[in-house]
C-alpha positions as CSV (number, residue, x, y, z in Angstrom):
1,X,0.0,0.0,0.0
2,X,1.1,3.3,-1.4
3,X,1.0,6.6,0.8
4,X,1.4,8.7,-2.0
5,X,4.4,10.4,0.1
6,X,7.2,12.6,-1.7
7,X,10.3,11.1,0.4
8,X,12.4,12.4,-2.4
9,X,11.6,16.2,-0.8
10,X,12.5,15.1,2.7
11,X,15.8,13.8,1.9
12,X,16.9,16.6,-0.1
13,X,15.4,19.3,2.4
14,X,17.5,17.3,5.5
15,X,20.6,17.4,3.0
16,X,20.6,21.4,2.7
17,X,19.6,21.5,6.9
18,X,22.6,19.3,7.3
19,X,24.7,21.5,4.4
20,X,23.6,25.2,6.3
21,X,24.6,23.3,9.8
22,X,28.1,21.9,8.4
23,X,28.1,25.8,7.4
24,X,27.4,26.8,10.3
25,X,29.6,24.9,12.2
26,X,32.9,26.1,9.8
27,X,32.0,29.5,10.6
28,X,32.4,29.2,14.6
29,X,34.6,26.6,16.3
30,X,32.0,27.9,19.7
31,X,29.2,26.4,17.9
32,X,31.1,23.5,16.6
33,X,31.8,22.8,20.0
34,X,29.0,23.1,21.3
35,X,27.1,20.8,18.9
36,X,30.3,18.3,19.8
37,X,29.1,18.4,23.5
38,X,25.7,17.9,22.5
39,X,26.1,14.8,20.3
40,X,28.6,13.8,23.1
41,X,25.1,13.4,25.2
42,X,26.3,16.6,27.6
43,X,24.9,19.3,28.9
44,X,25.1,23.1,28.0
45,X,24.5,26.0,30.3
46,X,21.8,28.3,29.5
47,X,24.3,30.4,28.5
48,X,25.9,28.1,26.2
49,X,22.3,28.0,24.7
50,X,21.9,31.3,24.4
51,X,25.4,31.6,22.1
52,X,24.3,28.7,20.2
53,X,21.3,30.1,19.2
54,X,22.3,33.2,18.5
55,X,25.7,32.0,16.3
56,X,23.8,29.0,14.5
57,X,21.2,31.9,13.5
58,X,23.9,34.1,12.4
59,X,25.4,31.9,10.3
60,X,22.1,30.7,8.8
61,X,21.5,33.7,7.7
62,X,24.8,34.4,6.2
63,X,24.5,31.2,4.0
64,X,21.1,31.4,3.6
């Protein structure tokens, strides 16, 4: 049985998220290492967070 589902769209939308966060992680060894911890299963401050967020959206939008 068929969904009818367009998996060909997923993959190549996960392949540019994981292309602008590759990006994104070039840009700043902070949020490279930060994303290390996180796949490392640890913990970030809230301040650690706060950078992330702010850096990963900075570079986003200057590969956008």
């Amino acid at each position: 049985m068929s969904l009818g589902l367009d998996f060909g769209y997923v993959n190549e939308e996960i392949r540019r998220q994981n292309e602008q966060l590759a990006r994104a992680r070039s840009f700043s060894p902070e949020v490279d290492d930060c994303i290390r911890r996180l796949e490392s299963s640890l913990m970030l401050t809230d301040e650690e967070n706060g950078v992330l967020i702010k850096k990963i959206g900075e570079a986003l939008k200057d590969v956008g």
